[in-house]
VOSE-990330 format. One record per residue (C-alpha): residue in three letters; y negated, z negated, x. Coordinates in steps of 0.1 Angstrom, whole numbers, plus 5000, padded with zeros to 4 digits. Example, Ala and Ser with C-alpha at 12.3 -4.5 7.8 and 13.67 -1.06 7.14 Angstrom:
2
Ala504549225123
Ser501149295137
END
This chain:
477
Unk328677064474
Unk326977014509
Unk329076944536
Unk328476824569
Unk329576864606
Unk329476474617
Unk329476424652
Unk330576084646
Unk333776164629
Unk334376514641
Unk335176664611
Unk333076814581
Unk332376584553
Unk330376594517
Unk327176454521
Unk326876164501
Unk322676034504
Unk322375644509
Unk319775674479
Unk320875914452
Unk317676274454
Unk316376154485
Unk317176174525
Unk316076014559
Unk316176214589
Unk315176054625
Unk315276354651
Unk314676314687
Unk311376454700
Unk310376584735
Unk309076414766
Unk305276544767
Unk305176634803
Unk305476974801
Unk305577274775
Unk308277294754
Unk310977494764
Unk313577774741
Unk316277484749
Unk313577224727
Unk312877464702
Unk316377504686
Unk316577164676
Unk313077204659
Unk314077494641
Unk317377374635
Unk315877034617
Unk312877244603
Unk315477484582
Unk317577194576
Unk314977064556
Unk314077344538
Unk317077384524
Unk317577024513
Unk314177034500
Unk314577354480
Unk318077184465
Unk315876924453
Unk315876634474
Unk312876404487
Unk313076434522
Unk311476154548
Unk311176334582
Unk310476104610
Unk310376264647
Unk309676064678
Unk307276154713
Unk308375974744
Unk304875934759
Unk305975704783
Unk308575754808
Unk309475864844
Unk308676244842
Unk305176184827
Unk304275874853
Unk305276144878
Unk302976454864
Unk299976194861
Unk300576064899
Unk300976494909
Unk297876544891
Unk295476244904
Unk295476174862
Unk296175924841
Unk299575914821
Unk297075994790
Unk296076254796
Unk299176464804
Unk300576304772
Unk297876444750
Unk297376794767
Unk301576844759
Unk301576714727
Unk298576984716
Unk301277214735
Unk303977114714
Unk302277174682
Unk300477494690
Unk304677624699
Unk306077474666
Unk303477644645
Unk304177954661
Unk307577894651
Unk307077834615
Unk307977504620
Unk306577244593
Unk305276934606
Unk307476594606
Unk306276344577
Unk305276134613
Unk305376164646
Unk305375824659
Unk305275724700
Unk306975514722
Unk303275334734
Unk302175234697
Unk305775084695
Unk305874804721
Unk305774524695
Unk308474644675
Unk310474734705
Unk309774414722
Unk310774204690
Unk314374404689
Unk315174364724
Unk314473994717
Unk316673994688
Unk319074154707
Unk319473864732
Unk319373594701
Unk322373784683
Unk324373794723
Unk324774124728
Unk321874154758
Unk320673934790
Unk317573934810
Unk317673924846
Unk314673914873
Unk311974084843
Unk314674334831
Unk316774324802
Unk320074504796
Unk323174544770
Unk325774404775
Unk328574734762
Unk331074504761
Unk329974284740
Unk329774624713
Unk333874694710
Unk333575034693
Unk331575134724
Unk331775534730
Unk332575584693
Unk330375844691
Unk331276074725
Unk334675984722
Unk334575844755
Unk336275494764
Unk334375224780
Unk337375164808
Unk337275534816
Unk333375514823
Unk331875554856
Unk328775454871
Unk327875814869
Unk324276074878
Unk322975964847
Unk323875544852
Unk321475394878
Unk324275134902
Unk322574794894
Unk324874514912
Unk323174284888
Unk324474394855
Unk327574244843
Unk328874574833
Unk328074934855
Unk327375074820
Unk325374844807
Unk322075064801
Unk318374914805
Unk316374794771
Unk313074664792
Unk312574764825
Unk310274544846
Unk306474654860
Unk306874874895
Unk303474874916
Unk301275154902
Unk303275204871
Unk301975154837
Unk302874784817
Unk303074594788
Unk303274194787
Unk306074094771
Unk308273774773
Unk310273874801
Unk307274034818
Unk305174324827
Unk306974604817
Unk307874934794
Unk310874964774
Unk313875174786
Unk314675494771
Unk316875454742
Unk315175154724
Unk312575354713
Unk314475554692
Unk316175234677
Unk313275064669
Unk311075344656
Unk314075494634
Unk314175134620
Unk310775104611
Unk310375374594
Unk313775454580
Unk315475114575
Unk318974994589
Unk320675254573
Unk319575654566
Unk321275964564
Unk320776224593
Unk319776144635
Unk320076474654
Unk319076654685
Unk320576844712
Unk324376814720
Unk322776684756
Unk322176344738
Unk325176244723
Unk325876054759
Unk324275834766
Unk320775874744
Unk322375854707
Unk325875614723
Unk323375354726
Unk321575404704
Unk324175324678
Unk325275034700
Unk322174844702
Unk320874954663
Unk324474784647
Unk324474494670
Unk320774444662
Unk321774384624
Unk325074254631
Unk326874554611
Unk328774804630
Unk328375054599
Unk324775034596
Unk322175324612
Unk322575694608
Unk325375804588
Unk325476194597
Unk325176304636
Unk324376694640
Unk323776804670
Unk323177134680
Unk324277384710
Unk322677404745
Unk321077744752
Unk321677994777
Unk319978194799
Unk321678564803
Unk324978344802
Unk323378114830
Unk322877754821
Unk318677724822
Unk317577504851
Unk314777514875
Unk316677574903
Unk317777874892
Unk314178004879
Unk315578084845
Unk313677794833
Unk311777944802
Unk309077764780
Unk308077834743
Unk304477994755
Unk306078234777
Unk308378354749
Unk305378364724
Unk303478564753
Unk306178874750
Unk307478824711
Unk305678654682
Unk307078324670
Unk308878404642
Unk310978694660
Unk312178364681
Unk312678144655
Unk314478414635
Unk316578484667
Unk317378104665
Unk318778094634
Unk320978434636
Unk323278224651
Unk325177864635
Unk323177574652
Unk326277404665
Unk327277714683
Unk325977784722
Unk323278064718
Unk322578304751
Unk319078394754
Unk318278724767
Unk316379034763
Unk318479234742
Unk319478974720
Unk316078854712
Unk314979224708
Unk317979314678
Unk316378994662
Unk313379144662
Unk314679434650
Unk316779244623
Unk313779054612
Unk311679434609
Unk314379544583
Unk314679224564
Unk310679194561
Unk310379604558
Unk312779554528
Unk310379284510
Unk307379504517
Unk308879824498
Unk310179534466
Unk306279434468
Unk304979744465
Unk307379834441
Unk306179484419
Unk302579594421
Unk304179944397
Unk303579934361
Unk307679814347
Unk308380064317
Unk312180164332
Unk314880124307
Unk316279754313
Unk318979734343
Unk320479394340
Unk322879444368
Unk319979374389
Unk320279014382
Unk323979004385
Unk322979104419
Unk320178864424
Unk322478564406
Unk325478644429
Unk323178674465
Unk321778324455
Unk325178204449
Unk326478334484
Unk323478204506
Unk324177844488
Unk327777874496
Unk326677944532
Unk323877684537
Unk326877424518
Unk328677484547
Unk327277294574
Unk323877474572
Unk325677804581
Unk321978004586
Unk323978304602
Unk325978304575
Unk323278304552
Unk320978544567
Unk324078744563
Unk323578754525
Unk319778824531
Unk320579174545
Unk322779234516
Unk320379174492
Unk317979354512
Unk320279654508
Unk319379634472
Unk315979594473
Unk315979924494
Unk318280154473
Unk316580044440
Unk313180054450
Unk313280404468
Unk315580534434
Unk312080374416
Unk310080604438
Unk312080924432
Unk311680884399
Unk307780834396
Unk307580434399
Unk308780294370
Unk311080014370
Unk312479694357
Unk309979434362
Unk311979174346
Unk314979194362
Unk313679314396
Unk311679054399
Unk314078824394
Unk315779044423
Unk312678964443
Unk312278604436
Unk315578514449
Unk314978754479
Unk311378534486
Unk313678164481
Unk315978314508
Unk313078394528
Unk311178024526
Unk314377874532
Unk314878024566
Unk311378034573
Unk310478394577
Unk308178654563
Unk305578394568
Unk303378514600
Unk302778864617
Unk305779074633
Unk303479294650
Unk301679064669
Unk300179224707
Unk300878964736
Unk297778894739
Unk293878954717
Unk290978934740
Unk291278584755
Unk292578414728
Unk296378424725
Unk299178504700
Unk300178174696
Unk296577984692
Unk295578244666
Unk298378124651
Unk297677764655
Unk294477844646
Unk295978024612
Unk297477684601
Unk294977464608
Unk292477694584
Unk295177714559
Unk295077304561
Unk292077284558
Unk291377504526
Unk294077274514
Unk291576974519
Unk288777214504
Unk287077184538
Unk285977544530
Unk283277524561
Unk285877454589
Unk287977734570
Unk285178014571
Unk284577844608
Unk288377914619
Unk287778294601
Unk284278354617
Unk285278214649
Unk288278484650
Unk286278744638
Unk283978754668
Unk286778774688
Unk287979044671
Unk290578924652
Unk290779024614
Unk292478784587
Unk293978884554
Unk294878664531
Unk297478704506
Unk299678544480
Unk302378504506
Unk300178364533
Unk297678524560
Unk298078814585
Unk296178904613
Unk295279204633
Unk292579334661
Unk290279494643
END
């Protein structure tokens, strides 16, 4: 039985899908105005693991994830740059996918942005003021909190305790300090859309609301992100999604958010130049040493970045992958050992323990836990195998090794090269590996000329692929 950490209710509780063998997940995207940084990537690994595991149980999972390519920050970089807001948007969304390929992260089922929205945001802001629960005022609209009573239901903060605080902007025209911006009106210079208040672009938190709606109906299972967006992001959210329908149990039924990051026990900020981005890590460590560092630890749980922790990941990950290499090799033996059944006692039981730990909240340190176990196993049997001149149980060690390889594709590991250098002639780690996927995409879609393209292409930079049964390697050659 699955069971959940719900934000919303602050407790754990079974997770029950809206539709019996299938779940909707909405998870908040980035703000392409810059590379992704480590604090962005846990919530894509997080999500990404998350629905591995529901897939693997069975379910049909419908992954939506969101870019806010319109908003303060990018209008900013495009003004810095003498560009327009296009252009930094596209450049950091190619960033974001050439970092969450690195990562082993599997792509979102769509990836839909704020600017090919504006209709379906403009018509709920509209509804909004028909049901009573906004107001327009000189070309900006607002709602109204007070008009939502369980307001704050979801940070457990109360609406008379509120202050106009850092994150509210004091506008002496709202009827309410708190009331937070659906449309904000045109500013000279600033990017627009017509709508029937005016020239203008949607505030931040309708987007999500409108786009999760679309795609996802009223009411789905799962809306997640960082534990920085519980207030006010995901508050309103809620607020303006149930007043929209007029039900104040409709939207997302399960909130998970995960833990802020650390740097060397420092919160990461700019000011303090601890501010580190996704490319830099992948310059120094390949991407699944950082994913795998990720998940050693429960996603709800703050997680410290720093150089030693990151390199015992590493060195985790080397033992856990060196383990499946040996059970390989040992596969590739001709099986004529007498029959050792224990060996899928063993396999049975490991299997049991990482569902029990994935069950609980998606406990991946838990879970990877039972991965070194098993790989324990793999070791002592397979060098015993060895000693005694490579015969084995290939029934029941394979067994052994197929659980070992669910494990695996369940976390997401043993799926791209641990012994990546920081950098291959000009080309680096991270775009061979981008480059990796989109090959093994396109031998998917039998476009077997851009495939030998992508291989060729590598080659002459002296990159070497080799394919395999569990995916493709690289090295210099």
């Amino acid at each position: 039985m699955l069971k959940v950490y719900n934000t919303l209710t602050r407790k754990k509780e079974e997770f029950v899908p809206q539709e019996p063998g299938k779940v909707g997940m909405y998870v908040c995207g980035v703000t392409p105005y810059n590379h992704p940084h480590i604090g962005n990537a846990r919530p894509f690994v997080t999500w990404d693991v998350i629905k591995r595991y529901l897939k693997h149980r069975g379910f049909e999972v419908k992954h939506i994830q969101n870019f806010t390519d319109m908003d303060d920050k990018i209008i900013k970089a495009a003004n810095t740059e003498g560009v327009s807001w296009e252009v930094i948007t596209d450049r950091y969304i190619k960033g974001y996918f050439t970092a969450i390929d690195a990562l082993n992260v599997q792509r979102a089922d769509l990836y839909p942005k704020v600017t090919e929205h504006i209709q379906d945001i403009i018509d709920m802001v509209q509804r909004l003021i028909d049901n009573g629960y906004a107001y327009a005022i000189d070309g900006d609209v607002y709602f109204s909190v007070e008009k939502f009573p369980e307001y704050g239901k979801l940070s457990g903060r109360k609406l008379e305790d509120m202050q106009a605080g850092a994150r509210v902007e004091v506008d002496t025209r709202k009827h309410n300090p708190m009331d937070f911006a659906l449309w904000k009106s045109a500013k000279p210079g600033e990017p627009f859309w017509d709508s029937p208040w005016g020239n203008g672009r949607p505030g931040w938190h309708i987007e999500c609301s409108a786009m999760s709606r679309k795609y996802l109906g009223e009411t789905f299972d799962f809306h997640g992100g960082g534990s920085d967006l519980i207030f006010p992001h995901h508050e309103n959210e809620i607020a303006q999604s149930q007043c929209c329908c007029n039900n104040y149990k409709s939207f997302a039924q399960y909130w998970l958010h995960n833990g802020f990051i650390t740097i060397d026990n420092e919160k990461m900020s700019k000011s303090l130049n601890n501010f580190i981005t996704v490319p830099d890590i992948l310059q120094q460590y390949p991407g699944e040493v950082v994913r795998f560092f990720i998940l050693r630890t429960h996603y709800r749980s703050p997680l410290d970045f720093s150089e030693e922790r990151i390199k015992e990941a590493q060195a985790g990950l080397l033992r856990l992958k060196n383990a499946y290499d040996l059970g390989q090799e040992i596969l590739d033996r001709p099986g004529t050992m007498e029959a050792h059944t224990e060996l899928a006692d063993v396999a049975e039981k490991a299997l049991a323990d990482f569902y029990e730990a994935m069950d609980d909240d998606f406990n991946t340190a838990l879970a990877i836990g039972h991965m070194f176990t098993l790989s324990k196993e793999i070791n002592v049997y397979a060098n015993n195998v060895i000693n005694k001149g490579g015969e084995y149980d290939a029934v029941h060690f394979s067994k052994l090794m197929d659980v070992y390889r669910q494990m695996a594709a369940v976390i997401g590991i043993f799926e791209s090269s641990l012994d990546m250098p920081e950098q291959a002639g000009d080309i680096s780690a991270a775009e061979i590996e981008a480059l990796i996927n989109e090959r093994a995409e396109a031998k998917k879609a039998k476009n077997w000329a851009r495939a030998d393209e992508i291989r060729d292409s590598l080659k002459e930079q002296g990159i070497i692929l080799e394919d395999s049964a569990t995916g493709t390697k690289w090295k210099k050659a």
